[in-house]
N, C-alpha and C positions, 0 to 999 in steps of 0.2 A: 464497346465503343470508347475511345478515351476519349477522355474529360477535362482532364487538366495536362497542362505539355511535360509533365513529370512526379513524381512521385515521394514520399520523405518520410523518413524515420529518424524520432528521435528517443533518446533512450539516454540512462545514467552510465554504460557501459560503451567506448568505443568499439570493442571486439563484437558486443552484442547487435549495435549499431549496422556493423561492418557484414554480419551473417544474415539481418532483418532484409539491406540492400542488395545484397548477394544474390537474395531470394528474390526481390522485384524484379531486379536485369534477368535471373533466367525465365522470367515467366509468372512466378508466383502474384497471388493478390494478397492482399492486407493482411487478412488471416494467416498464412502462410507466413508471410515476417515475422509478425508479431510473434507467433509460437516458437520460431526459426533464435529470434532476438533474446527471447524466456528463457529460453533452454542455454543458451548460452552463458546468460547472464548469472543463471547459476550455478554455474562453473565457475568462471570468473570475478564473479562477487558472490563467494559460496555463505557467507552467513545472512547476506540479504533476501536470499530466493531460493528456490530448488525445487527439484522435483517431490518434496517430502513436505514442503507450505503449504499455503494457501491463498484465495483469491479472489480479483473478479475481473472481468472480462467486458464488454458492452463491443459489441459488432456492429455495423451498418454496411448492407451491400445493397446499396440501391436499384440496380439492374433487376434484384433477383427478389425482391420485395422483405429484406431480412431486417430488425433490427432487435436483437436479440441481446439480454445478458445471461450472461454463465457466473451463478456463485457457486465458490468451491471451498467454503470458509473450513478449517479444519472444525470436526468435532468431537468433544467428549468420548473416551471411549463409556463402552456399556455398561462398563465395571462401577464409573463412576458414582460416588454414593453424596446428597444433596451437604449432607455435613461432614465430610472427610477432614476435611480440614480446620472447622468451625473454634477449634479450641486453644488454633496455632495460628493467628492472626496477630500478624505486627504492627500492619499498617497499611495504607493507601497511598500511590505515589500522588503528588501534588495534581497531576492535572488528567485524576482520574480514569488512568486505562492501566491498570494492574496493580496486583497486591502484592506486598512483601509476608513470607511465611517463617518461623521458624525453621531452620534448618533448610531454607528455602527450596523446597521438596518440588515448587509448583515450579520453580523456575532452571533448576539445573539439572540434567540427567533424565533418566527413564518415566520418571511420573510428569515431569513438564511435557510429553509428548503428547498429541493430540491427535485424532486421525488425519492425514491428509489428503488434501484434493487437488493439490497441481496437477499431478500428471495427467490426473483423469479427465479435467478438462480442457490441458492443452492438447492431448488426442482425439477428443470428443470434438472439439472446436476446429481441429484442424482436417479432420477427416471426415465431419459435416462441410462444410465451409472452404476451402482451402483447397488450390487448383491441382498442389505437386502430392506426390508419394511422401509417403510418411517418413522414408527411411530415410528421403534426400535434406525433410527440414531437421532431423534429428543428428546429421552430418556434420555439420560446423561445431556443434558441441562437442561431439565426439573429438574432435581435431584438437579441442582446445585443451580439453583435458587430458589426451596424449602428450600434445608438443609440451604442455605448459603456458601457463600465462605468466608476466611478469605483473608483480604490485604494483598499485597505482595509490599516488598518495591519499584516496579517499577509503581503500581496502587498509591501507595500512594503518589508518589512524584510528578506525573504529577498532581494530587488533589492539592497537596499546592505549584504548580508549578503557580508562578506570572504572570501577563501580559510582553508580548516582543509583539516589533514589531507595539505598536500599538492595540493589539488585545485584547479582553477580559479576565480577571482575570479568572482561571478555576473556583477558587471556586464560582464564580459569576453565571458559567455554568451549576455550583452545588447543587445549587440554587433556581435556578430559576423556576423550578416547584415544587409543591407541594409536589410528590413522591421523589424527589430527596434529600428536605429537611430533610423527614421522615429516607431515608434510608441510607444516604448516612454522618449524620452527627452525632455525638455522645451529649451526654445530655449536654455537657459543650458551643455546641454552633459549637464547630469545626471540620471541615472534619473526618472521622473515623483514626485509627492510622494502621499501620504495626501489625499485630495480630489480630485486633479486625475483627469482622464477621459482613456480609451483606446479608441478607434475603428480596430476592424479592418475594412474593408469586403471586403479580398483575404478574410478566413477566412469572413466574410458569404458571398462567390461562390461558397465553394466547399463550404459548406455547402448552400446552395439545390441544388449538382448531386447531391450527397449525397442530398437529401430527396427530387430528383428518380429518381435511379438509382439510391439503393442503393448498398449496402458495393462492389461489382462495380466501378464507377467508379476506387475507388481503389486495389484489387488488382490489374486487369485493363482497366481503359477509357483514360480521355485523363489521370484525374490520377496512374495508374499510368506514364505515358510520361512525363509531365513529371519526377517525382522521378528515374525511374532517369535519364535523360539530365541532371538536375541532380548526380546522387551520382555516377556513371560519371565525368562534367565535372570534378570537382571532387577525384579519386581515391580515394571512400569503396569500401568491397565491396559492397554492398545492390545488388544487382540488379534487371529488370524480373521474372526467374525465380525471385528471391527474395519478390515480391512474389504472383505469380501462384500459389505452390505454399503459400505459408501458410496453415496450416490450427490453428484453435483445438482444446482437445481436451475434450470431453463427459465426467463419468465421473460416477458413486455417491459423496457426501464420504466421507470417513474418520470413524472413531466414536470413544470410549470413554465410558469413565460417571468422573462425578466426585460421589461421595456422594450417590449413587443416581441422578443427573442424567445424560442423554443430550448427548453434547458430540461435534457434529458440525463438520467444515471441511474446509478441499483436502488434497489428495494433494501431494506434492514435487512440483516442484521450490519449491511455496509453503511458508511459514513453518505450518501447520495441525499440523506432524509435531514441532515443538517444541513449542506450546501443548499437545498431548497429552500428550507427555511428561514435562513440566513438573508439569500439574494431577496426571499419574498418581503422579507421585514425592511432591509436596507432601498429597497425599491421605494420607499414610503419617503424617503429623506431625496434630497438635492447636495448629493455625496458631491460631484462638480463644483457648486458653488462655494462648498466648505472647502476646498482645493486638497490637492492629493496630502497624504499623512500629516496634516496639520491638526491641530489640538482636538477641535470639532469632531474631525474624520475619526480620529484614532479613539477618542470615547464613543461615537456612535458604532465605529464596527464592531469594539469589544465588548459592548453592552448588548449589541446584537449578537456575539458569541456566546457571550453569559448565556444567556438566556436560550440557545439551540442547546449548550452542551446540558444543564439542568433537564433540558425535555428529553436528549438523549440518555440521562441517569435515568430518568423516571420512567421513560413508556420505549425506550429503543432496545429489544430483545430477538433473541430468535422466532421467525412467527408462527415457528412448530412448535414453541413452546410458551409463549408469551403474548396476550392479545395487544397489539402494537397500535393504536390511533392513527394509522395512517395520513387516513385522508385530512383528520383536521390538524397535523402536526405542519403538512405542506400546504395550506388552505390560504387563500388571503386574508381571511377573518382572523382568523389566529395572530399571522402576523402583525395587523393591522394594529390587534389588543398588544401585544408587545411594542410597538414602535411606538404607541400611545401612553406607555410607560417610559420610552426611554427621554418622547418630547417634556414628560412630564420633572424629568432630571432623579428619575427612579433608580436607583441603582442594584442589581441585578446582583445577588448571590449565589454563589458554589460552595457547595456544601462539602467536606472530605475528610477522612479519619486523620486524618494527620494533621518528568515527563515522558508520554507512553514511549518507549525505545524505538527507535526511528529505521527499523532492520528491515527493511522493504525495499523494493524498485519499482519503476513504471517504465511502459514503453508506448509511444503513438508512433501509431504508423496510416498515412493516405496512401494512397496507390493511384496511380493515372487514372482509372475509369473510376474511381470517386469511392471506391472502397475505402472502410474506417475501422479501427481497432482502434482501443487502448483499456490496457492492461495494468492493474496493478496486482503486485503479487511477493509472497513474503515469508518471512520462518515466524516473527513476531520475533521476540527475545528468543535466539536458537538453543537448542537442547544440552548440545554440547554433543549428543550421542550419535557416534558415526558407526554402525554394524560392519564389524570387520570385514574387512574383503568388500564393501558395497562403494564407498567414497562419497555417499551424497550425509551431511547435516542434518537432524530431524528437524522440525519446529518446536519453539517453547510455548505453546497456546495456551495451556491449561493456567501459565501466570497470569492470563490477563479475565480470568471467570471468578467473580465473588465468592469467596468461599462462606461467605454470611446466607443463609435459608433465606430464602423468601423476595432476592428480589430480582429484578430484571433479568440481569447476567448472574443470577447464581448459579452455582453447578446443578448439573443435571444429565442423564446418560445419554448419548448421542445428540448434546446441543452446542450449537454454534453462540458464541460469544461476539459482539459488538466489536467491529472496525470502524474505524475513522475513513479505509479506505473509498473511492469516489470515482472511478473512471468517470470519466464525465462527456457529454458535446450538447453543441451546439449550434442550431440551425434558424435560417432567416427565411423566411419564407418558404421553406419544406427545402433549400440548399444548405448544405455545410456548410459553417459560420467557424468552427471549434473543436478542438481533440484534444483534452486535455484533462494531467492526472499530476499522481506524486505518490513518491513513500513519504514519509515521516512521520510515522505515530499518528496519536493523536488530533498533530497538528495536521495534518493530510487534510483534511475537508477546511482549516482555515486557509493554507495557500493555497487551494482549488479555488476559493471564493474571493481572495484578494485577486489574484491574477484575473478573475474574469469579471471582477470589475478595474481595476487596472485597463483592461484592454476596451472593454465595453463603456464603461463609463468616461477612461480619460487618453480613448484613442490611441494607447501602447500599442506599436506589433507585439509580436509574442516574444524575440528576444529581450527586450522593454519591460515589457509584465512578468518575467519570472524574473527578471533582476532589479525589481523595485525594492526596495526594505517592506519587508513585512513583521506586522506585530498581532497576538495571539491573547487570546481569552478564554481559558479554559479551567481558572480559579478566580477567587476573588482578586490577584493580584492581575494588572497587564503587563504582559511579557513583549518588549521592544528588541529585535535586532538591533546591533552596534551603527546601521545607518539610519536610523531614527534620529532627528537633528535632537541635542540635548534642551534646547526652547522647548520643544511638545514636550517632553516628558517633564521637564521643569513645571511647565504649567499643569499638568494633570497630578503632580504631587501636589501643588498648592492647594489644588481641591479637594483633596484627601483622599487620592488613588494610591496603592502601592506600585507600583511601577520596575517592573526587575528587567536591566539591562544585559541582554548576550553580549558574551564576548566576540560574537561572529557578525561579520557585516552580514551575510544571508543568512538566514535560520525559519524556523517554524516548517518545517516541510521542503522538498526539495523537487518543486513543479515541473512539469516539461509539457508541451503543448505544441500545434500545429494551429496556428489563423488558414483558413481562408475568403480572400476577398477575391470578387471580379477574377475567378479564374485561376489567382497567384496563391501558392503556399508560403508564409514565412514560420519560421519554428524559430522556439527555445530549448535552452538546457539550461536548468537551474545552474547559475556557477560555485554553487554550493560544496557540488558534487564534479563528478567525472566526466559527464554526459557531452553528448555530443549529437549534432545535427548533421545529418546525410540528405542531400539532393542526388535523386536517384535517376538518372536519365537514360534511354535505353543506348 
């Protein structure tokens, strides 16, 4: 029965955008796009996504009694040993989601690989879920990485975007395989430019066996044989056993209420257990009255940050391997004691040896009859290693796993390592209210919770709330986007904040979301990025 008199996807990729919609006009539901959108997107933004990342998912199909998320975070392979690295530690990037190594072994080439779960749960989700054939949402990708895509200035800037932090030159990531060399670089030697077109026909072939066989091919059939005798060759850990034993995990999201509002998203090892915490503490303040990003607001949200990301150093781990505080991390007591700190003019430290790489996408997608997806999904800092003949990127997961014994996220063999990522909704009275996610690092769960208090607290639609300046808390310093007026931050130096200014009017995360009210969808795309909003009408 429909629901609403139309349907909408939004996403950081137009092409992606364009194959999500493609899919609602012929019939497909939420799921169907969504996966339809993924696939695409990593093709066309090949260092942010791919079938070789990882993820998470959150569903709602109302009709059918579903609200489900799919984590698919890459992990460790088996090999892995707790102190591998323990002797070659550089340092910690500033705002705590990855290490810098010696010879940076964690972060470039065959040992940064981690096992992955894209594919496994965009087939699992879409052939649980999802109305069409598998072959026809796997189609559009196909197309794209035959014809070619043309770069788009946000593909291309992360390409000649430099080493920070410590971590490797992208072009170096660009590189460093033979395919990558080939496709990815123009005659003169240098990255392709804004205009110019990228033709993968290798990731065309191996998508076609994909459409044909199913996730099974690449877990367990011929393109499972080809990577591990690639990574074994080449001295990464990922195994053929690592491949054959991965398995995505199903569960119920996590809940609370944020003034009177139903705010569901993932369980840890994803960033969902911040966003909770975050809204639960800042629910305590009269964020309205202090008026949007003025001096008040912007120490009360970042002290509210402090204070998520310290509990996410200390108790947010895999929870097959790490006993995680759940229940009292998203609790209102807990919050309650932190907001009690921050009226008290407490100020909140982050503790670090010394920002996470922002290499991810999101995609929301409603459909007419009130279907909901949204999806984020990602390489992390990409490998650099493309397996001859295949065309897809690995991910670099394993940079972002403590190489120090003993705590949270330290290495360990088949474990998943902490994301920031946050699918997220939200609903008012058992109706959708909300669909809304992001890449970027780290900061991922801080623009999820500005935007949804943005819209919640001070009445933005959703294009409104992803294009507010937002500002981030994820060390001792606060980090302000370039539209932060310089009064706030004047004033919080007075008081003896550090305060570090981006050079970008939008920064910390790059949100994209779905309102709906009475009936109407409105959407964002972060204008950070490339995204773009489709209204899908039959």
């Amino acid at each position: 029965m429909t629901k609403y008199g139309y349907g909408m996807v939004v996403a950081a990729q137009p092409e992606a955008v364009e194959a999500g919609a493609s899919i609602l006009r012929s019939g497909g539901n939420a799921v169907d796009a969504a996966i339809a959108c993924g696939l695409v997107a990593g093709v066309v933004d090949p260092q942010m996504c791919g079938i070789a990342g990882f993820g998470n998912l959150q569903v709602y199909l109302p009709d059918k009694g579903i609200h489900q998320c799919i984590d698919f975070h890459a992990k460790s392979p088996l090999a892995t040993r707790a102190d591998q690295w323990a002797d070659i530690v550089v340092g910690e990037t500033r705002d705590g989601f990855g290490f810098v190594l010696e010879g940076k072994v964690n972060d470039l080439g065959y040992q940064a690989i981690a096992t992955p779960g894209s594919l496994k749960a965009y087939f699992e989700a879409q052939t649980t879920w999802g109305e069409k054939d598998w072959d026809e949402v796997v189609a559009p990708a196909i197309r794209w990485a035959e014809d070619g895509f043309v770069v788009r200035p946000h593909v291309a800037g992360w390409w000649v975007e430099g080493a920070s932090m410590g971590r490797t030159d992208n072009v170096e990531r660009l590189r460093y395989s033979s395919t990558g060399r080939e496709i990815y670089f123009g005659s003169d030697g240098f990255p392709k430019r804004v205009g110019d077109v990228v033709v993968n026909s290798d990731l065309a072939n191996t998508l076609r066996l994909i459409a044909s066989e199913g996730a099974d091919v690449f877990y367990k059939g011929q393109l499972a044989e080809r990577i591990a005798e690639d990574v074994s060759a080449h001295g990464g850990l990922m195994s053929d056993r690592d491949l054959l034993e991965y398995e995505t995990t199903h569960n119920a999201p996590i809940r609370s209420a944020y003034r009177g509002l139903d705010i569901t998203t993932n369980h840890p090892p994803g960033g969902g257990t911040m966003v909770l915490e975050m809204l639960n503490v800042l629910e305590c303040f009269d964020l309205k009255g202090m008026g949007h990003n003025s001096t008040d607001y912007v120490r009360t949200v970042t002290e509210a940050m402090k204070r998520a990301t310290s509990d996410k150093d200390t108790f947010v781990g895999d929870p097959e391997h790490f006993d995680v505080p759940l229940e009292r991390l998203i609790s209102k007591a807990h919050a309650a004691e932190h907001a009690a700190s921050i009226q008290a003019g407490e100020r909140a430290r982050v503790e670090r040896l010394a920002y996470e790489p922002r290499d991810t996408t999101h995609v929301c997608v409603v459909d007419k009859n009130g279907n909901a997806a949204s999806m984020t999904h990602s390489l992390g800092m990409p490998s650099g290693v493309i397996t001859d003949g295949l065309g897809f990127m690995f991910n670099g997961c394993m940079a972002v796993f403590d190489p120090r014994p003993g705590n949270a996220d330290s290495l360990a063999p088949g474990k998943s390592r902490f994301s920031s990522l946050c699918p997220t909704m939200v609903f008012d009275d058992d109706e959708l209210n909300y669909v809304v996610g992001a890449p970027g690092g780290t900061q991922i769960a801080m623009g999820v919770t500005q935007v949804l208090l943005n819209s919640i607290d001070f009445q933005m639609n959703m294009l409104e709330a992803v294009s507010a300046p937002r500002v981030s808390g994820t060390s001792n310093a606060i980090d302000v986007s370039n539209g932060i007026p310089w009064a706030v931050t004047d004033a919080l130096e007075t008081e003896g904040y550090e305060v570090i200014r981006s050079p970008r009017t939008h920064d910390f995360a790059w949100v994209h979301g779905i309102r709906v009210q009475n009936g109407d969808l409105d959407g964002g795309a972060d204008p950070a990025a490339d995204g773009v909003v489709q209204i899908v009408q039959d």
